[in-house]
Residue frames as qw, qx, qy, qz and C-alpha x, y, z in Angstrom:
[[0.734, -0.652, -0.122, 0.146, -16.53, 99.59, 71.18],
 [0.717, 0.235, -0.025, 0.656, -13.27, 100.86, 69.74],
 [0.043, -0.613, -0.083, -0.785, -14.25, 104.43, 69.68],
 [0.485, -0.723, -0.407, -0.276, -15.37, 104.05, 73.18],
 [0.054, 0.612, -0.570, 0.546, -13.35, 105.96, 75.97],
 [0.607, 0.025, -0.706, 0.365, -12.11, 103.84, 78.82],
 [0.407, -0.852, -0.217, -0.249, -13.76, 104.62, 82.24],
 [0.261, 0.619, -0.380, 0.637, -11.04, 107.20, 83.96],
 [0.757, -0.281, -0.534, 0.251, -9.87, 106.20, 87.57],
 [0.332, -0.797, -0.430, 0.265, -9.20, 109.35, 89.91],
 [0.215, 0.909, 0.111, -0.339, -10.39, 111.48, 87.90],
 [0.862, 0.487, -0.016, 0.140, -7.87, 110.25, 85.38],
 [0.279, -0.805, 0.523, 0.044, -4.51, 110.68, 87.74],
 [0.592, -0.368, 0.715, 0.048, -3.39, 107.19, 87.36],
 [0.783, 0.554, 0.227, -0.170, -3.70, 107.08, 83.48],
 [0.212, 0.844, -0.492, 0.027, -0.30, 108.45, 82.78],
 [0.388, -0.301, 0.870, -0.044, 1.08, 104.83, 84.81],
 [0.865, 0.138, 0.445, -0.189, -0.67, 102.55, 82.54],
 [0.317, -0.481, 0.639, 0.509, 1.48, 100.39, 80.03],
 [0.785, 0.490, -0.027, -0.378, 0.84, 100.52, 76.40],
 [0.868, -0.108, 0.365, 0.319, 2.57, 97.56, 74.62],
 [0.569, 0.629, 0.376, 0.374, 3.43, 99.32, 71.65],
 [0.153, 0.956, 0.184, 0.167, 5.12, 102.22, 72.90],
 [0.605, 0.362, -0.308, 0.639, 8.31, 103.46, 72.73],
 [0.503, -0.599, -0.397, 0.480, 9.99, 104.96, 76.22],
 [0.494, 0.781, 0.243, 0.296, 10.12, 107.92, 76.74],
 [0.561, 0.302, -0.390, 0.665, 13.31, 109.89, 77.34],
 [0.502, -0.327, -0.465, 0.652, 13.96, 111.46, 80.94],
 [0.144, 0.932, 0.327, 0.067, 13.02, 114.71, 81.35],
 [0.439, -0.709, 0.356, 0.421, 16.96, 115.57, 82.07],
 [0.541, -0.107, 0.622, 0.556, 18.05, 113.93, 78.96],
 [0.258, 0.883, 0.392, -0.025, 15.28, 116.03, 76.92],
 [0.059, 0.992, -0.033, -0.109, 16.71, 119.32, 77.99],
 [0.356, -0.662, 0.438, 0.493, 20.04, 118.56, 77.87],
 [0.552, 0.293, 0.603, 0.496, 19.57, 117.22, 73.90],
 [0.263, 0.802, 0.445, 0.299, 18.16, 120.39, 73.15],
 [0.269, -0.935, 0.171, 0.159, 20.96, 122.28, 74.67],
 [0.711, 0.573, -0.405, -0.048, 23.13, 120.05, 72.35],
 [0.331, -0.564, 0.725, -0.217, 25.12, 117.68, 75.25],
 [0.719, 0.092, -0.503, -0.471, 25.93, 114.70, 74.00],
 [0.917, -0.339, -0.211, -0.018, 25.90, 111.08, 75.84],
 [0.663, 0.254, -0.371, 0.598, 29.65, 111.04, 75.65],
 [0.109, 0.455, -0.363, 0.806, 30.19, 114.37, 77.42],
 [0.661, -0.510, 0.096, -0.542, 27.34, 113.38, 80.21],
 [0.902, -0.062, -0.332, 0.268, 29.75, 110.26, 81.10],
 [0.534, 0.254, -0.265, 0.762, 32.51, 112.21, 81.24],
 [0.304, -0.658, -0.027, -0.688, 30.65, 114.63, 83.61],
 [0.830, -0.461, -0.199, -0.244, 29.73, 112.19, 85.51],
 [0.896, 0.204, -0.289, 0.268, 33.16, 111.30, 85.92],
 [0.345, 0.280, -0.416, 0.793, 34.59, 114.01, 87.18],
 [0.712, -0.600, 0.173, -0.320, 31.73, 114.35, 90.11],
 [0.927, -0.365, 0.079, 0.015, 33.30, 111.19, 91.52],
 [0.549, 0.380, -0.215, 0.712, 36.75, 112.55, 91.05],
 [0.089, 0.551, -0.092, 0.825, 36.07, 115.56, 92.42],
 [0.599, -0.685, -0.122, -0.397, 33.86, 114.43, 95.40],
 [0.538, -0.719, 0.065, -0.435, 34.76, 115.27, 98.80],
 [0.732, -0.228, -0.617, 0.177, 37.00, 112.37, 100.98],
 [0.610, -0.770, -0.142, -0.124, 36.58, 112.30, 104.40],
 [0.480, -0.730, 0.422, -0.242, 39.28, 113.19, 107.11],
 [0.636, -0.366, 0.678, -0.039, 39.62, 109.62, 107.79],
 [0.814, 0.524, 0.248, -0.034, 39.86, 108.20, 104.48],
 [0.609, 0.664, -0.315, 0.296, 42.68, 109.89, 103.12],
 [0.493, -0.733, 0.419, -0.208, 44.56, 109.44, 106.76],
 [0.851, -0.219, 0.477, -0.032, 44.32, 105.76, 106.31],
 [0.798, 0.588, 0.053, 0.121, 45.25, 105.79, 102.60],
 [0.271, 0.838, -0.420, 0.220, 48.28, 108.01, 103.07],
 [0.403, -0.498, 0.760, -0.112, 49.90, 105.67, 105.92],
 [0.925, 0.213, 0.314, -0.027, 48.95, 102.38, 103.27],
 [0.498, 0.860, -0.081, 0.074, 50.66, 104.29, 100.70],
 [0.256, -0.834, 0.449, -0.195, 53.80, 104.95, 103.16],
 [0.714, -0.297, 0.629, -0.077, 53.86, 101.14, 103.99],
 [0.909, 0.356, 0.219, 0.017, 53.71, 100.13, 100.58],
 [0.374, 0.831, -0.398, 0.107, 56.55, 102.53, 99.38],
 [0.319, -0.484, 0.808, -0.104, 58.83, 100.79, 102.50],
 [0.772, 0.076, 0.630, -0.051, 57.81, 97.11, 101.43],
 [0.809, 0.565, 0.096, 0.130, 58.34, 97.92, 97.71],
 [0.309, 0.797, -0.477, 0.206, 61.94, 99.44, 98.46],
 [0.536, -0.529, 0.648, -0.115, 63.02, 96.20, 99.95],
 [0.568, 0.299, -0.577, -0.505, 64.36, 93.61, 98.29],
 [0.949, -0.132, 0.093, -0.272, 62.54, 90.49, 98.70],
 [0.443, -0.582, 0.631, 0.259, 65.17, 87.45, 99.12],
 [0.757, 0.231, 0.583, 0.181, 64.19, 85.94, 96.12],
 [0.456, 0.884, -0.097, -0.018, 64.79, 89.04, 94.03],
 [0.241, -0.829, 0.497, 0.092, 67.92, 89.31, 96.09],
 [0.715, -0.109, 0.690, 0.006, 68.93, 85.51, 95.06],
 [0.692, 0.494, 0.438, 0.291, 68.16, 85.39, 91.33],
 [0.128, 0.970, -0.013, -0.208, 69.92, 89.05, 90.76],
 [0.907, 0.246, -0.051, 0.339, 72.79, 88.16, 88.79],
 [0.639, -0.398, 0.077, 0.654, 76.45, 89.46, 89.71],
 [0.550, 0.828, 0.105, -0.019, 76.83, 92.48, 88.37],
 [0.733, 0.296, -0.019, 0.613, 80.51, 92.63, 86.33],
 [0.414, -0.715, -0.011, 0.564, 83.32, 95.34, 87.53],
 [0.535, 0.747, 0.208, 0.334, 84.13, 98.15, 85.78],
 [0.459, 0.203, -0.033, 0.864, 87.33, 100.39, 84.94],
 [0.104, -0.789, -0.301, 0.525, 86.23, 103.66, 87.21],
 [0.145, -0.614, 0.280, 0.724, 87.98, 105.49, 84.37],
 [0.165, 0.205, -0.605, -0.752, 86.84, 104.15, 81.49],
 [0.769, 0.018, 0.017, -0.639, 83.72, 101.91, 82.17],
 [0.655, 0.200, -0.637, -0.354, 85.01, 99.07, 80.66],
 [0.925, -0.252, -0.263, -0.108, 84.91, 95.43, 82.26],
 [0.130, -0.624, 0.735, -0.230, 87.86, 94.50, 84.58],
 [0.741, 0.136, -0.564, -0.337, 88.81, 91.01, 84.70],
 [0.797, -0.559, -0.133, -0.187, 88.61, 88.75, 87.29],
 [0.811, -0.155, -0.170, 0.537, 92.26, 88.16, 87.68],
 [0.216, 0.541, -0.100, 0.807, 92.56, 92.29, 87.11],
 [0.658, -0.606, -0.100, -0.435, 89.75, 92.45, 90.33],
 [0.880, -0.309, -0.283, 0.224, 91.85, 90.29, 92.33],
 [0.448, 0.301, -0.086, 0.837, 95.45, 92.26, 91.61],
 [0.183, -0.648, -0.112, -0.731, 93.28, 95.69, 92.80],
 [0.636, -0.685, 0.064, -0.351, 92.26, 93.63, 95.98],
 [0.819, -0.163, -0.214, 0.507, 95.53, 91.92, 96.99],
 [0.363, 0.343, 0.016, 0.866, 97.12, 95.49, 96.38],
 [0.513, -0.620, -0.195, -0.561, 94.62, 97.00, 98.80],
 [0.873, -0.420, -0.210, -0.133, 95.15, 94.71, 101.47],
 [0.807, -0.020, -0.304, 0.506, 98.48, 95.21, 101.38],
 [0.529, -0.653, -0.213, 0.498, 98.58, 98.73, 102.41],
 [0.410, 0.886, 0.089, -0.196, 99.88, 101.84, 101.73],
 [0.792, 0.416, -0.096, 0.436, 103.18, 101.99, 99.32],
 [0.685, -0.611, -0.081, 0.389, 106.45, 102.98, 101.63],
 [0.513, 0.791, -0.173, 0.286, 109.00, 105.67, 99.98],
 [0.442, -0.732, 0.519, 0.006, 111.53, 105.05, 103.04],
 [0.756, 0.499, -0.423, 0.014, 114.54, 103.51, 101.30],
 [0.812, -0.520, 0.058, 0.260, 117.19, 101.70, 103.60],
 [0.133, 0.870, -0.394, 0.264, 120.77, 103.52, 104.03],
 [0.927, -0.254, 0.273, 0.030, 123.03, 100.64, 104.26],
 [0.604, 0.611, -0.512, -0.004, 126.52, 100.97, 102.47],
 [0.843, 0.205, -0.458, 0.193, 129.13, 98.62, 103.50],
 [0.642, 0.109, -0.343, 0.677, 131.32, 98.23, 106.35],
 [0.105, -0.726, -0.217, -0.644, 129.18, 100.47, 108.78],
 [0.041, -0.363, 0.630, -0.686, 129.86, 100.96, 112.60],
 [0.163, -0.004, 0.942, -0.292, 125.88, 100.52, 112.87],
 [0.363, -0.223, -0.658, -0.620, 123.06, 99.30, 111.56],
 [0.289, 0.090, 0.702, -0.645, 119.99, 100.38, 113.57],
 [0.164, -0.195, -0.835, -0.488, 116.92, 98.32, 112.53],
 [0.562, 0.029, 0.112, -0.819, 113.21, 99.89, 113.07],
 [0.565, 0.366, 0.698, -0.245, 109.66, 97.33, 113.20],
 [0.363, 0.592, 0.676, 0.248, 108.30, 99.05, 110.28],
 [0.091, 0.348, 0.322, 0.876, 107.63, 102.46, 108.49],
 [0.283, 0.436, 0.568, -0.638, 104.78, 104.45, 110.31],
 [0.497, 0.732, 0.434, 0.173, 102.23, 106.21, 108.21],
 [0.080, -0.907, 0.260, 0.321, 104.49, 109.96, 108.62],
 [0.629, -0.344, 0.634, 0.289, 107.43, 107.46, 107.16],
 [0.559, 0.350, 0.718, 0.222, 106.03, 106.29, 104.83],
 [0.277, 0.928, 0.248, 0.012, 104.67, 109.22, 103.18],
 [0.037, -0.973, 0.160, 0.162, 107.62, 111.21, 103.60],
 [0.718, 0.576, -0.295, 0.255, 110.43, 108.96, 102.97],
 [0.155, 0.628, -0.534, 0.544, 112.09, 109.69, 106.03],
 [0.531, -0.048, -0.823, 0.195, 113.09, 107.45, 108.82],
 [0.262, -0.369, -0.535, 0.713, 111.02, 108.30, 112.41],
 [0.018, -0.476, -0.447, -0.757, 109.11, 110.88, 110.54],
 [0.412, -0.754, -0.509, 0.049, 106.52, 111.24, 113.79],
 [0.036, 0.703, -0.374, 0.604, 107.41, 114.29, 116.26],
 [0.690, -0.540, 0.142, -0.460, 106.42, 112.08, 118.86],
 [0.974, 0.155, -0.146, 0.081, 108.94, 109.86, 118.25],
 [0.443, -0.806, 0.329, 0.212, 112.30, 109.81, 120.36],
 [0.913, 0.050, 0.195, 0.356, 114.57, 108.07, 118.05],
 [0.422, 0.636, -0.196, 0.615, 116.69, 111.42, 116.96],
 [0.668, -0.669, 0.036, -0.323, 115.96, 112.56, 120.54],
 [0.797, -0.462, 0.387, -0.033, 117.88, 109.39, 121.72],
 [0.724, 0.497, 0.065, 0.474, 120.35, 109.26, 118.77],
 [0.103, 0.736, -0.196, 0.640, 121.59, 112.75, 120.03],
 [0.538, -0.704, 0.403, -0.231, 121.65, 112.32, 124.14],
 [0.964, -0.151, 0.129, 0.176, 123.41, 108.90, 123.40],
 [0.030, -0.788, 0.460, 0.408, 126.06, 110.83, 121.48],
 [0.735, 0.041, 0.542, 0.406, 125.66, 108.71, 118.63],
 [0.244, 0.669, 0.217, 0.668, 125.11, 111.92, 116.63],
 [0.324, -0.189, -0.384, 0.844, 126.66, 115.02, 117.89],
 [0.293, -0.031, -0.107, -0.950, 123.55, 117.10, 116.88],
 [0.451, 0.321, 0.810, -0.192, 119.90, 116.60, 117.04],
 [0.010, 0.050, 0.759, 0.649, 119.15, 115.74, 113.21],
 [0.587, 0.257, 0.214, -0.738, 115.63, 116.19, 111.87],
 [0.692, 0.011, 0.721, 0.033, 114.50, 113.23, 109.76],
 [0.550, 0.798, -0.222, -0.104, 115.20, 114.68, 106.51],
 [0.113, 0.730, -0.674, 0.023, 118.62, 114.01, 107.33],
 [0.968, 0.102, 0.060, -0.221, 117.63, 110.31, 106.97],
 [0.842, 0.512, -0.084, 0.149, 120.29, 109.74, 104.06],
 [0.361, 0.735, -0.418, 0.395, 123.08, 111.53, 105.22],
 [0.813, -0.483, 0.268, -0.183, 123.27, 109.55, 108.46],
 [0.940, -0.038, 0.077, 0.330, 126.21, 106.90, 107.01],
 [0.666, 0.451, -0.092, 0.587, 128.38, 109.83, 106.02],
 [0.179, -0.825, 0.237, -0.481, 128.26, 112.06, 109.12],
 [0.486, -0.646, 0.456, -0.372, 128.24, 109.25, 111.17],
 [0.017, 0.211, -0.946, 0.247, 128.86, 105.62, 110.67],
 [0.385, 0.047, 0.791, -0.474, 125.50, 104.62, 110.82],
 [0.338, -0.065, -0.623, -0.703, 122.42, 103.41, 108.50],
 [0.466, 0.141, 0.295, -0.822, 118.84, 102.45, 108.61],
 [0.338, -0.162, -0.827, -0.419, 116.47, 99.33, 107.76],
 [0.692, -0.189, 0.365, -0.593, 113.18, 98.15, 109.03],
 [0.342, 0.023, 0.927, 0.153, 112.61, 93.85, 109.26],
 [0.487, 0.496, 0.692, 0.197, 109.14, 94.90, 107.64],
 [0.209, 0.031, 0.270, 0.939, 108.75, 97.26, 104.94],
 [0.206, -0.613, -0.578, -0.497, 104.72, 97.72, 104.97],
 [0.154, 0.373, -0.361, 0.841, 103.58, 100.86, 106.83],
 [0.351, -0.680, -0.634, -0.112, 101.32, 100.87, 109.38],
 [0.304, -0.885, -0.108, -0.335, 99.88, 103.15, 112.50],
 [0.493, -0.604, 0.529, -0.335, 101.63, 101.26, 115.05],
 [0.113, 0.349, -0.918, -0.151, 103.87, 97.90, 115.26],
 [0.498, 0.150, 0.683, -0.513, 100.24, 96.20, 116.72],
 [0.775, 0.445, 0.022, -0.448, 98.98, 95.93, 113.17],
 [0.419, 0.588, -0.640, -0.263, 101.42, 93.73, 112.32],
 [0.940, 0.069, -0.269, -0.200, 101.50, 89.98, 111.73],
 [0.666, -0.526, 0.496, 0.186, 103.92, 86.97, 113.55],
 [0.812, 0.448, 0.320, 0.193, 103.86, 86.19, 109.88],
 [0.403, 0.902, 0.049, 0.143, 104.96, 89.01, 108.97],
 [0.263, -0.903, 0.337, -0.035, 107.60, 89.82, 111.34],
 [0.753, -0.218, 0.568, 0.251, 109.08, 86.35, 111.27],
 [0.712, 0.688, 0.000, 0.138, 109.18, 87.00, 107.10],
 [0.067, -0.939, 0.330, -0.077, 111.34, 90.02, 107.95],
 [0.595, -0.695, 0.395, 0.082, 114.35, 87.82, 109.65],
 [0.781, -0.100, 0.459, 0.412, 115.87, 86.17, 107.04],
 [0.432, 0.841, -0.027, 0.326, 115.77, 89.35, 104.60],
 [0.284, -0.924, 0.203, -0.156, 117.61, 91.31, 107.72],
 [0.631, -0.490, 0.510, 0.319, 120.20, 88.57, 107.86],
 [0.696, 0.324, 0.178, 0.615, 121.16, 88.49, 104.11],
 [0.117, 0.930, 0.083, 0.339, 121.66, 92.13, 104.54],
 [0.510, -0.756, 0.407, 0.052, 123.78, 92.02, 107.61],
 [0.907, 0.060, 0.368, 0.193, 125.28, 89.34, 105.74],
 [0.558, 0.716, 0.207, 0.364, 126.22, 91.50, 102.69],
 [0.026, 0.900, 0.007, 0.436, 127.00, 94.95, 103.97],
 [0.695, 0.142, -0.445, 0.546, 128.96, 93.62, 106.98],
 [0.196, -0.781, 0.317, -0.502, 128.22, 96.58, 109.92],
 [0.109, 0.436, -0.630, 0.634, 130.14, 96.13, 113.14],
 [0.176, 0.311, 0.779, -0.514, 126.66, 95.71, 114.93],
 [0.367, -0.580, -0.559, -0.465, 122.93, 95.78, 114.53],
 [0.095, -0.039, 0.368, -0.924, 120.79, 97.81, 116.73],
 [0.178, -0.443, -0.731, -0.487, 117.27, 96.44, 117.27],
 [0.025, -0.210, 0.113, -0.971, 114.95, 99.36, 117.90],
 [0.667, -0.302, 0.141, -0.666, 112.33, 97.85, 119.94],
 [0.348, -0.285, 0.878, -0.162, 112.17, 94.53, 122.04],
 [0.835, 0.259, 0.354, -0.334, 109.62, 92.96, 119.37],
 [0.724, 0.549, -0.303, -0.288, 112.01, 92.60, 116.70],
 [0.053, -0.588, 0.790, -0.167, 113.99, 90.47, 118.81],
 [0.649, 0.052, 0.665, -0.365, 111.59, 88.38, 119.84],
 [0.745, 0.610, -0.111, -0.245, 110.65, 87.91, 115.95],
 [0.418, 0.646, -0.631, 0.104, 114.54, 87.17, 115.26],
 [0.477, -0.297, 0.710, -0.425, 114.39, 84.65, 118.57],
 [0.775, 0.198, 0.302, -0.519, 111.52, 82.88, 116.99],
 [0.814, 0.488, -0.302, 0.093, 112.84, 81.79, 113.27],
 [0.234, 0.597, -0.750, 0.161, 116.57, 81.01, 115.08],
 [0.166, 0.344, -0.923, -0.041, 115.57, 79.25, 117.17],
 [0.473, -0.255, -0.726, -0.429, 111.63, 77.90, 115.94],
 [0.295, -0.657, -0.693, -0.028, 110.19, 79.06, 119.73],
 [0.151, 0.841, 0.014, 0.519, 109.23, 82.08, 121.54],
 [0.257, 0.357, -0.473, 0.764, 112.09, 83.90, 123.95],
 [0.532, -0.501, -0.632, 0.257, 111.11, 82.87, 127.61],
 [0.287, -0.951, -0.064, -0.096, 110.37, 86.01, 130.17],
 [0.728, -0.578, 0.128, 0.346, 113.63, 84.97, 131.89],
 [0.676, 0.167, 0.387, 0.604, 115.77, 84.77, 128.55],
 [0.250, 0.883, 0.242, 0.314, 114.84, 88.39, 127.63],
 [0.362, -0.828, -0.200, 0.379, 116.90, 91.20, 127.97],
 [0.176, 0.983, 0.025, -0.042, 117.42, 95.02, 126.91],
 [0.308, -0.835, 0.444, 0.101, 121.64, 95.10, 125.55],
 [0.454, 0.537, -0.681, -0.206, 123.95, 93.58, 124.23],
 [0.961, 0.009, 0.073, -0.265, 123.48, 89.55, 123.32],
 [0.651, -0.453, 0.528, 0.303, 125.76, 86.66, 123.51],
 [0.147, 0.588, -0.623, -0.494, 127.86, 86.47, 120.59],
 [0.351, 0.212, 0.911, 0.042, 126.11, 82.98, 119.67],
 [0.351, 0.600, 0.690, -0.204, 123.51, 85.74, 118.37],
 [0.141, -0.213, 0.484, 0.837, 125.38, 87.24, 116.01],
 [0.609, 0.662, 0.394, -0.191, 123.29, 88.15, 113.05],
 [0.393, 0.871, -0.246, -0.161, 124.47, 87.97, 109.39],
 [0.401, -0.564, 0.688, 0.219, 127.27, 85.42, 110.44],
 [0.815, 0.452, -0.103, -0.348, 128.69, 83.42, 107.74],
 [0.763, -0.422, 0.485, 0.071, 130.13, 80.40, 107.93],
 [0.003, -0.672, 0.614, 0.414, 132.83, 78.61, 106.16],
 [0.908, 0.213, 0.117, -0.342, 132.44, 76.41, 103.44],
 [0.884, -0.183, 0.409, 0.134, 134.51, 73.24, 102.67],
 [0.618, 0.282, 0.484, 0.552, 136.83, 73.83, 99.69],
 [0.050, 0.950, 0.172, 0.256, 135.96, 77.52, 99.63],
 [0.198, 0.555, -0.250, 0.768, 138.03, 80.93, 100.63],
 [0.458, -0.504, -0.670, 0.294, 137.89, 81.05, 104.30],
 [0.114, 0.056, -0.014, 0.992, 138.23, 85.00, 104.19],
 [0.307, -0.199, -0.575, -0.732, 134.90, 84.65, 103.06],
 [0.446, -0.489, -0.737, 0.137, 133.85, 83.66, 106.37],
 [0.209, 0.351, -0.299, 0.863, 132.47, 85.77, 108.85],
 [0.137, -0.168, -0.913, 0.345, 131.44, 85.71, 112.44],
 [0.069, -0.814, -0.524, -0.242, 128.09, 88.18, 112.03],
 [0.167, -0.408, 0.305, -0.844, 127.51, 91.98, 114.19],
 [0.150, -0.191, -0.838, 0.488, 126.95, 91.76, 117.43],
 [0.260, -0.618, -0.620, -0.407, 123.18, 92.37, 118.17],
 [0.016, 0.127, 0.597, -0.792, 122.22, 95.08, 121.05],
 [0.177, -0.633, -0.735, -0.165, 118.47, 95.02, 121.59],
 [0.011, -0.026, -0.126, 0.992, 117.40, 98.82, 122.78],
 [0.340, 0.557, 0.625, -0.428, 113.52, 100.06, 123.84],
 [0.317, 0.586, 0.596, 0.448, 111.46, 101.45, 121.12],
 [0.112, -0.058, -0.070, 0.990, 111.36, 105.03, 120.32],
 [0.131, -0.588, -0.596, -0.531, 107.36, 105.08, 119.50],
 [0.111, 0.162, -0.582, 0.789, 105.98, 107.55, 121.22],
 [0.735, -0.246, -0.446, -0.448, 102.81, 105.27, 121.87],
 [0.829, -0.360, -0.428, -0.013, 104.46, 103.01, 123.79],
 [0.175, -0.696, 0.407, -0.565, 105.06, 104.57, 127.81],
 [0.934, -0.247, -0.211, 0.147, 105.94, 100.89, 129.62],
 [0.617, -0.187, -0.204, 0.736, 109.50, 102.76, 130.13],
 [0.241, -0.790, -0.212, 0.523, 110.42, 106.09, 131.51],
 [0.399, 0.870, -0.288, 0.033, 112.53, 108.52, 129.39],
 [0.205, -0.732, 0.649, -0.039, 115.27, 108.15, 131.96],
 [0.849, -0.032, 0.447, -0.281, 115.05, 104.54, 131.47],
 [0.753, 0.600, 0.250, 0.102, 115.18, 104.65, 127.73],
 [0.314, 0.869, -0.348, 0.158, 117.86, 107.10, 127.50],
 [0.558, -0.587, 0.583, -0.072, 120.11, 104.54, 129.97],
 [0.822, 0.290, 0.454, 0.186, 119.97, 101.92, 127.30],
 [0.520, 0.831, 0.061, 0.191, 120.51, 104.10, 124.64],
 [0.164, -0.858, 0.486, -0.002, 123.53, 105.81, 126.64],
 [0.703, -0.358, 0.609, 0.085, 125.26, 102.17, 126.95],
 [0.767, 0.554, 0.285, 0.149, 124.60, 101.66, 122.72],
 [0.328, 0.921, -0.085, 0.190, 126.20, 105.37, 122.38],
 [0.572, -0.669, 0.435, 0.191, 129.41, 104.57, 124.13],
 [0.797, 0.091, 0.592, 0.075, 130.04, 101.92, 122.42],
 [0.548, 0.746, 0.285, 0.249, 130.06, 103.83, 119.08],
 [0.007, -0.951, 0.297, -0.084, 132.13, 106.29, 119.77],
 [0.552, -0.531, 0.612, 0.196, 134.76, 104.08, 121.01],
 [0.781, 0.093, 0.561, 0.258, 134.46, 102.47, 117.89],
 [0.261, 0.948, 0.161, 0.090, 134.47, 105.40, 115.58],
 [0.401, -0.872, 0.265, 0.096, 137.56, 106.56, 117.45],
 [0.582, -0.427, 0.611, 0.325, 139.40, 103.51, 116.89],
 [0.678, 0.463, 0.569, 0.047, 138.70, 103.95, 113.50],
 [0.368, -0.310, -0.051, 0.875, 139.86, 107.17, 113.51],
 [0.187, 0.628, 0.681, 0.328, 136.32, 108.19, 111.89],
 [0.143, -0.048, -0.127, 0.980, 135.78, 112.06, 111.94],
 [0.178, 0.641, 0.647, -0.373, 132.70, 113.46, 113.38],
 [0.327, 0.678, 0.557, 0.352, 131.16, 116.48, 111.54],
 [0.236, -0.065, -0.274, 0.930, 131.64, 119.81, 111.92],
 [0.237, 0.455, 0.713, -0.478, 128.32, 121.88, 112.90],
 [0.503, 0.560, -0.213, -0.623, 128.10, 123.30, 109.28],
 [0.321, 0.105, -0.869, -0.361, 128.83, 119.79, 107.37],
 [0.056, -0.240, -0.871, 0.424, 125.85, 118.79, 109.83],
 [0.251, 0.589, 0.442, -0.628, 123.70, 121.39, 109.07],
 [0.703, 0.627, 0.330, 0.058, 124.13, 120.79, 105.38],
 [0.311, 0.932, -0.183, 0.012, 127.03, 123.38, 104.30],
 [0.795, 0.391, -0.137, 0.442, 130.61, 122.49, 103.08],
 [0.507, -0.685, 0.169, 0.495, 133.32, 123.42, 104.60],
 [0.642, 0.760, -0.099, 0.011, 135.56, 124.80, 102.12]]
């Protein structure tokens, strides 16, 4: 019955489906041809691999991806607060060399910052002067240059010259040479520069009054000249510990109670050594920010300062300049 053939089912179509146990599968008819064209498994992976690289995305597929892609980049270039929180301080460094900077060198850098920018206007104050006109503060022009009023917009040579305390109008180079043409000199109560007196402190200003009286103290002028109606008010405050009532104000010369610079006798001491201060005249400011007075106004004050000088000059028997020792050139 071995030898006998198996009766064939239509017409022996459905013989080719029937499972022998014993027989080995047999390979694809793809994988056949493609051994005998010498391709091995590996490279048919790797084929495969790059179809599904290489296929096709839709429209909408890469639409949405690219705006995920977008959102992730923003969400990964923020920092989360907890990154922000555990990120340790990072240490200053020397801009010039790299190195570390210590914390007390970091501090120095910012106090020195804060204070502004560094003033080259020097005060012109010898001894025994006619007058001593005192400014708020350096501007920034001032400062930089060294020279007193530095702004063009500033009246203070302007109103130095119609008052006839100078017989020319001086440019502010001629800063220095101001006690030997005329009799006069130049401080400010503060020495840091700013735009305008507005940036300054009550702290500050009130600092200012007891330098300005050892100076007057020392050097001894005839008068003081304050060059705007805040630095009174500052010099009000510290004398006498409140501010100067509306009523109590006013532009001119002050009672003689408000000397500045006055020094008093001491017990067992040289009474020469005493002395009663300069009288104080209070004049408008020369910024030319601040338009609360006219010209004509300003130059009416000023006229009443410049009288004054001259008469004293006179009786001194001080000699004005001539218009070359004024404009810089020796007589011979």
């Amino acid at each position: 019955m071995d030898d006998e053939e198996a009766p064939r089912s239509f017409n022996g179509g459905l013989d080719k489906f029937i499972h022998s146990p014993g027989a080995t599968p047999s390979a694809s008819p793809v994988k056949s041809l493609k051994r005998k064209i010498g391709i091995k498994e590996e490279d048919e992976d790797a084929e495969d691999e790059k179809k599904v690289l290489s296929a096709p995305v839709s429209p909408r597929k890469t639409r949405s991806s690219k705006s995920l892609t977008q959102s992730t980049l923003v969400a990964m270039s923020r920092p989360s607060r907890q990154s922000t929180r555990s990120a340790p301080p990072r240490t200053p460094r020397n801009a010039s060399s790299g190195t570390p900077v210590k914390a007390e060198d970091d501090a120095s850098t910012a106090s020195e910052s804060s204070r502004g920018p560094v003033s080259r206007l020097r005060d012109s104050i010898p001894e025994n002067l006619v007058l001593l006109l005192i400014g708020v503060n350096p501007g920034i022009m001032t400062g930089q240059t060294g020279y007193a009023y530095a702004h063009p917009s500033n009246l203070y040579w302007r109103l130095l010259h119609s008052s006839g305390i100078t017989t020319f109008r001086h440019p502010p180079s001629d800063t220095y040479r101001m006690p030997e043409l005329y009799c006069i000199g130049n401080t400010n109560i503060v020495v840091r520069p700013t735009r305008d007196a507005s940036q300054l402190s009550k702290e500050e200003m009130n600092a200012g009054v007891p330098v300005l009286e050892e100076k007057i103290a020392r050097f001894r002028p005839e008068a003081v000249c304050l060059v705007g109606k805040g630095i009174w008010e500052a010099v009000w405050r510290v004398k006498h510990g409140r501010n100067i009532k509306k009523e109590e104000f006013k532009y001119g010369w002050q009672d003689e109670e408000e000397n500045m610079g006055r020094v008093r006798p001491v017990v067992g001491g040289n009474s020469r050594d005493a002395w009663p201060g300069a009288r104080v005249f209070v004049a408008t400011t020369t910024s030319g920010l601040a338009a609360s007075m006219s010209l004509a106004e300003k130059e009416a004050i000023w006229a009443e300062l410049g009288s004054w000088v001259k008469e004293r000059r006179e009786a001194r028997g001080f000699v004005l300049p001539t218009m070359s020792q004024a404009l810089g050139t020796l007589d011979n």
